[in-house]
C-alpha angles and dihedrals in degrees: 000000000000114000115256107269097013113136125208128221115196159177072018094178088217126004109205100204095168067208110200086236137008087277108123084203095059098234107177092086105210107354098129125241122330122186127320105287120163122189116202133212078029139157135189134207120211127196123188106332084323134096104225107174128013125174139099120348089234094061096041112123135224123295131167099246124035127193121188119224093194089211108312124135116266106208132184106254109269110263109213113193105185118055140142106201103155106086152128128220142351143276109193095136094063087049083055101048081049092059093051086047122280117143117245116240128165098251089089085074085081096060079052090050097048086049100057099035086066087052127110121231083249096050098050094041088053096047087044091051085044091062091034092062084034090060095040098055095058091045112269105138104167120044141187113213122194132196119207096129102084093052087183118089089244097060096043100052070050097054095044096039090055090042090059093056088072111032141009089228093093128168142193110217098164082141100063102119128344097262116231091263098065102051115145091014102070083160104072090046089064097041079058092051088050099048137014099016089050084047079061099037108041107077096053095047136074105196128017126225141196128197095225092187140123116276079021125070130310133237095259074060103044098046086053099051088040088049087055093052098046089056091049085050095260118152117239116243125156145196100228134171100006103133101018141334113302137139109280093097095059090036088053074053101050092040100046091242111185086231148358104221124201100014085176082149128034134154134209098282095045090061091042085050086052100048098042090064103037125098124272118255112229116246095258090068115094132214099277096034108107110247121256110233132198104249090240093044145104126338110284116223087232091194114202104199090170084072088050082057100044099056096020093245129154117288118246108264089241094169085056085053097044088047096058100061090257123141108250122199127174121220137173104234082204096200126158078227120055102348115039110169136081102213123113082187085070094050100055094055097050085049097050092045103036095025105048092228112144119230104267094042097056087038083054088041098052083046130021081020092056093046092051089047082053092045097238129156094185093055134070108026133068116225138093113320094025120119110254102255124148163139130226111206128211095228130069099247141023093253098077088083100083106013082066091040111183090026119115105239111172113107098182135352119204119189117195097346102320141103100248098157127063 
């Protein structure tokens, strides 16, 4: 008899588990992602907002309610785990300067502040729910949201308190850029971060974050605002390595940081640093298979080829990363500055075509690789104890993805159990 409630998924074409271990059935029950893995000729069943059997559909048992997929892939919901999604305003001018061949340098974030301070609560909470169904109806179905465009502590507590009305990924990016008031005195304003401003922050975040970066803040700085978090139980992340080689990746490193973000450029000893503290692969993984992690492990390389994209820099060198034994994860950095779009679709084709990832690695990456950098052990995989959140493409495999790059591809989206999308 099917238990009361249960939904069936099936003649699912291929079924990408990302399964903890080999077992069709998905029997580490909550163990969190393991390494990419795909069934075919698959179903699933869900109960509640949890997967609870996956295998052959011609083992699949009873449910109440039963949708055919008629041969399309079934895919965990993208996970994107860098985005900034409170903000005023647009820059599409200076995206446009930068085409004809202007340079990219962070300064352009205070056109974004001024912006957003002169916002009201309504305003910004409008422009953060449009990103958030735009996300969700290309498949995104756990998302990380930063402030960084408020840089008082007013419109910061602002910026955190409205993310958190839309997802638990949180972060405190009060050290985002250096405002216009504090010029020449970079250290108050990081006494501020560090203070006042995480007094107002913290209750409403989850991680904490710092742009180490040149014409940001440098790694005396950062140290100093990560260090702050950490004692107000904020969990490390960084952007690292986004203009030029510096020391955030080996500071993410030092610190414990859940991810470095950006690693556009990374020297010898930033990819030593990373795969030194990454988890071992088992012995089954080969060479171009993406690295399981423990959820609490390691620093993840989160790679943001949208702001590649954005200011026409050099691509991360992710099959240096993947090679090296480090956990990879793909994410949107959805700005109004260098990375203005909201599709991990996008991403993974750029992934796949700029980074020289293959398919499976860069679909592995924008979901098992951004729970991982969340730290989440219910996202990103597809067996027994995850939550039940996933797409539905309209194409046989994930590769279409990027092999029908631009085309909107996602059928149906369900987030802990429901059809959210369409």
């Amino acid at each position: 008899m099917p238990v009361t409630g249960s939904l069936l998924i099936t003649r699912i074409g291929e079924l990408v588990t990302n399964a903890p271990d080999d077992d069709a059935g998905g029997s580490a029950e909550g163990a969190g992602p393991g390494r990419f893995a795909v069934i075919r000729d698959a179903a699933l069943i869900i109960e509640g907002d949890r997967i609870t059997w996956t295998g052959p559909s011609s083992r699949a048992p009873a449910a109440d309610e039963v949708v055919d997929a008629a041969e399309r892939a079934v895919l965990p919901g993208f996970v994107d785990s860098h985005a900034h999604l409170v903000f005023a305003g647009e820059r599409s001018a200076e995206f446009a300067a930068r085409m004809a061949g202007r340079p990219y340098a962070a300064g352009g974030i205070r056109a974004t502040v001024a912006a957003t301070r002169a916002a009201t609560g309504a305003e910004l909470r409008a422009g953060l729910h449009r990103l958030a169904v735009e996300m969700l109806r290309q498949g995104t179905t756990t998302f990380e949201c930063k402030s960084g465009y408020g840089l008082t502590v007013a419109d910061e507590a602002r910026s955190v308190a409205l993310a958190a009305e839309i997802t638990p990924e949180v972060t405190y990016l009060g050290a985002h850029v250096v405002p216009a008031e504090f010029d020449g005195d970079a250290g108050a304003y990081v006494d501020l971060v560090c203070g006042a401003m995480l007094d107002a922050c913290a209750p409403h975040s989850r991680w904490v974050d710092v742009f180490c970066e040149r014409g940001a803040f440098g790694a005396d700085e950062a140290r100093a605002v990560l260090t702050a978090g950490r004692a107000r139980g904020l969990i490390p992340r960084i952007h690292a390595g986004q203009l030029g080689p510096g020391p955030g990746v080996r500071l993410a490193v030092e610190l414990g940081a859940a991810s470095a973000d950006h690693c556009t450029f990374l020297t010898d000893a930033d990819v030593d640093a990373l795969a030194a503290v990454a988890p071992a692969a088992p012995a089954a993984a080969t060479a171009s298979a993406a690295p399981p992690a423990s959820a609490a492990a390691g620093t993840v390389a989160t790679l943001l080829p949208g702001a590649e994209f954005g200011t026409r820099q050099p691509y991360p060198d992710a099959r240096r990363l993947i090679d090296a034994g480090v956990t990879v994860a793909l994410a949107s950095d959805c700005n109004p500055g260098s990375s203005y779009t909201s599709s991990m679709p996008f991403c993974i084709a750029l992934a796949v075509r700029d980074m020289h990832m293959t398919t499976s690695e860069a679909v592995w990456a924008a979901t098992a690789g951004g729970a991982h950098a969340l730290r989440r052990t219910d996202v990103g995989y597809l067996a027994p104890g995850a939550r039940a959140d996933l797409i539905i493409l309209d194409a046989p495999s994930h590769t279409y993805l990027a092999y029908r790059p631009g085309v909107p591809l996602i059928h149906a989206v369900y987030r802990s159990g429901k059809l959210v999308q369409p």
